[in-house]
N, C-alpha and C positions, 0 to 999 in steps of 0.2 A: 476242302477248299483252301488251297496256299493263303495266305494274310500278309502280305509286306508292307515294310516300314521306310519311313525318308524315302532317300533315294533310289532304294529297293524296287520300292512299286512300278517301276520304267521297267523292272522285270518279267512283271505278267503275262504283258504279250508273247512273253516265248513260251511262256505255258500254256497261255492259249490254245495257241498255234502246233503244241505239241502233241505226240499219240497221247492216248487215253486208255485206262480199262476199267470194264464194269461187270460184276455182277449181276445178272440179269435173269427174274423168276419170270417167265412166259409160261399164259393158261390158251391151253388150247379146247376148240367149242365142243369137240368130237375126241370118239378114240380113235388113234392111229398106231401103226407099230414102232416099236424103239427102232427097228432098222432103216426104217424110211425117216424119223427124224431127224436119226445121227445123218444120213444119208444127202437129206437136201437142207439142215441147216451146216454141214460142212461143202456144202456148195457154193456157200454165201464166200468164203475165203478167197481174199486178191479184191479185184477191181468191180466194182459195183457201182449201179447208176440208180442215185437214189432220188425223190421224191419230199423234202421238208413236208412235216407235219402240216397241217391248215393253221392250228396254231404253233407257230415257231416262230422266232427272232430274229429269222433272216427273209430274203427274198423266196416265193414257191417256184422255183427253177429246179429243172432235173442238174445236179449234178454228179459228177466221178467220186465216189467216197474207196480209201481202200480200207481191208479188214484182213488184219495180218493173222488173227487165231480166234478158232473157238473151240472150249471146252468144255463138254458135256459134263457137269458135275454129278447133277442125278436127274433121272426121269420117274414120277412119283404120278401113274396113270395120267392126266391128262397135262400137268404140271411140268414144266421143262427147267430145272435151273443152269445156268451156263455161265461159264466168263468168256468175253469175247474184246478182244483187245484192234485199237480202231483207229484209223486216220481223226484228226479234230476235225467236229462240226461234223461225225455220222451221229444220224437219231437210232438210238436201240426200239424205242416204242414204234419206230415205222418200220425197222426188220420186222418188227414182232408180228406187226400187221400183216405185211408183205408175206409173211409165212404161210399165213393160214389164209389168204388169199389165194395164193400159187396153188394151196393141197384145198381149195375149196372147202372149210372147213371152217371158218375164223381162227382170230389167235389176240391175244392182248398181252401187255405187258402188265404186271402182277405189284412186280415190287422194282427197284434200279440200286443200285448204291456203287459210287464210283472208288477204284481201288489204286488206279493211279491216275497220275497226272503228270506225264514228263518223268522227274527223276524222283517224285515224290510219289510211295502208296501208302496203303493202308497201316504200316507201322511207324510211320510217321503222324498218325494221327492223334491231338494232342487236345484236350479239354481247356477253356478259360478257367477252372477249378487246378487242373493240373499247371499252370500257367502263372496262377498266379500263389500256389505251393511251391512252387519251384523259384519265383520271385523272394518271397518271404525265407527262404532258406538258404539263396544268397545275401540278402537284406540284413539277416539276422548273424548266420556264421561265415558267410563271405566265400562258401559252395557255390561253386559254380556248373558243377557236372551236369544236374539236371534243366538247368536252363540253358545250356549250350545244347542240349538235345533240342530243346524247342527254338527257341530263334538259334537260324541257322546264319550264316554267312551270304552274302547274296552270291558268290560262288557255287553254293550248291545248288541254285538253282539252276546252274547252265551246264551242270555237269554231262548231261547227255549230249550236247552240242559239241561238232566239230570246233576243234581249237588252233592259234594259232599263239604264239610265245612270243614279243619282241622286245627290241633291245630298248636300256634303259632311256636311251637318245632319242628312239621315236616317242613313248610316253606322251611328253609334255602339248607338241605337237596333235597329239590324237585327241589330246585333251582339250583343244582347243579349236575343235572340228574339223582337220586337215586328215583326208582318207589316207591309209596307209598304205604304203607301195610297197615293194619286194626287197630295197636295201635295209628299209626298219624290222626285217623278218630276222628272229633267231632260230627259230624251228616251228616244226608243223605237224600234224598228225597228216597221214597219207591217202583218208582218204574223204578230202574236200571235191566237192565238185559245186561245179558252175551255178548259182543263187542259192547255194545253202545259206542258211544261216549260221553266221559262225563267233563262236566268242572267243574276245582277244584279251590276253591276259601277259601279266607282267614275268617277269623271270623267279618272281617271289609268290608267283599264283594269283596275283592280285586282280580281279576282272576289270579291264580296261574302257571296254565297250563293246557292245553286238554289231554285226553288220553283216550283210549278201554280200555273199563272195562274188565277183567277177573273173576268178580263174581258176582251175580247177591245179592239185597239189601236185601231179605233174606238171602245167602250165609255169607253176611258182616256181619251180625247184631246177626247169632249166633254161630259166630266164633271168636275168642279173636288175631288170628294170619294167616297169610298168605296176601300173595300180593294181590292189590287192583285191581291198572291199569298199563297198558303199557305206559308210559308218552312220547306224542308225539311232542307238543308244549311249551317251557316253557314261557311267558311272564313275570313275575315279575324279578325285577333285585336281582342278587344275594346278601346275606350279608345287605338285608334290614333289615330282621330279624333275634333274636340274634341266635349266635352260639352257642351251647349247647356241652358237652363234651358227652354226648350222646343221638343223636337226636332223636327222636322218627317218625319212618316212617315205 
């Protein structure tokens, strides 16, 4: 589970919001063969219409979940362990269900532990013991290696997000909630499309702000004007960079 700090925490939601993967021990009621479970739990892959739990934290409406991979790690007679990597907000314990459902059989989920989140997994995973050793060792000898592992930059949490690069001129302006258009663009990765989320960063890598896109990267690239994105996060502070009499965004 990411932790941020300051002004970081305006970060979250792209975590949220981002894939996920988990480790997943499923017991099944009955014996079945290993071919029929590799069989219709690789069935589950792509677009699936799922069911929330009775108890869950959202509304009980069917909706679209996708499930980009699943891997069988071991089958141990009735015991299934798997990693299987998921659009945010699919439930693992209602595949679990749905399994043994479908093959008339039951099925439960056993054990869960999540391995990534976005651009974070499981070797990023850091203890308050380890945390606050790593404090103490810059505290003391002025090391900083090991606490740079752990708090990270609030860059790395957008690293998986389409990007977009602008000039120092738009800055100030973005910083002071005005959505950026196509003249404040210095470059792009290519392949934005229409309400991605995308993070806008400085020429020096600096994260600017998040926002849904409104044009997709050919849209931008051959067009000299109109608005970019909806700007929905600002993190950088205002007035870092200069003021221009007229900005360019």
């Amino acid at each position: 589970m990411p932790i941020a700090l300051g002004k970081a925490s305006r970060v979250l939601r792209v975590l949220l919001l981002s894939g996920k993967e988990y480790v997943c021990l499923m017991h099944l009621h009955k014996d079945i063969s290993e071919d029929i479970i590799r069989k219709e739990l690789n069935a589950y892959i792509g677009k699936i219409t799922q069911l929330p739990p009775v108890k869950s934290a959202v509304k009980r409406v069917h909706r679209q979940r996708e499930i980009y991979y699943i891997d069988i790690i071991e089958i141990d007679g009735r015991d299934v362990l798997f990693r299987i990597g998921c659009q945010a907000g699919t439930y693992i314990r209602k595949i679990c269900f749905d399994f043994g459902k479908k093959l008339n059989m039951g099925a439960n989920m056993q054990e869960l532990i999540r391995t990534k989140a976005g651009p974070f997994n499981e070797k990023e995973i850091y203890s308050l013991q380890d945390l606050q050793e790593a404090f103490l060792l810059y505290s003391q000898e002025r090391k900083e290696k090991e606490l740079r592992k752990i708090v990270k930059p609030v860059e790395f949490a957008v690293k998986h997000l389409p990007k977009i690069w602008v000039h120092d001129s738009a800055v100030n302006s973005i910083c002071h909630g005005i959505d950026l258009s196509i003249p404040g663009i210095s470059k792009l990765e290519s392949d934005i499309k229409e309400n991605d989320l995308i993070a806008v960063l400085t020429l020096k890598n600096e994260l600017v702000c998040i926002g849904n896109s409104l044009l997709t990267s050919e849209d931008i690239i051959k067009n000299d004007k109109g608005k970019v994105l909806k700007t929905e996060r600002v993190f950088l502070d205002s007035d870092l960079y200069p003021k221009w009499k007229k900005d360019t965004v």
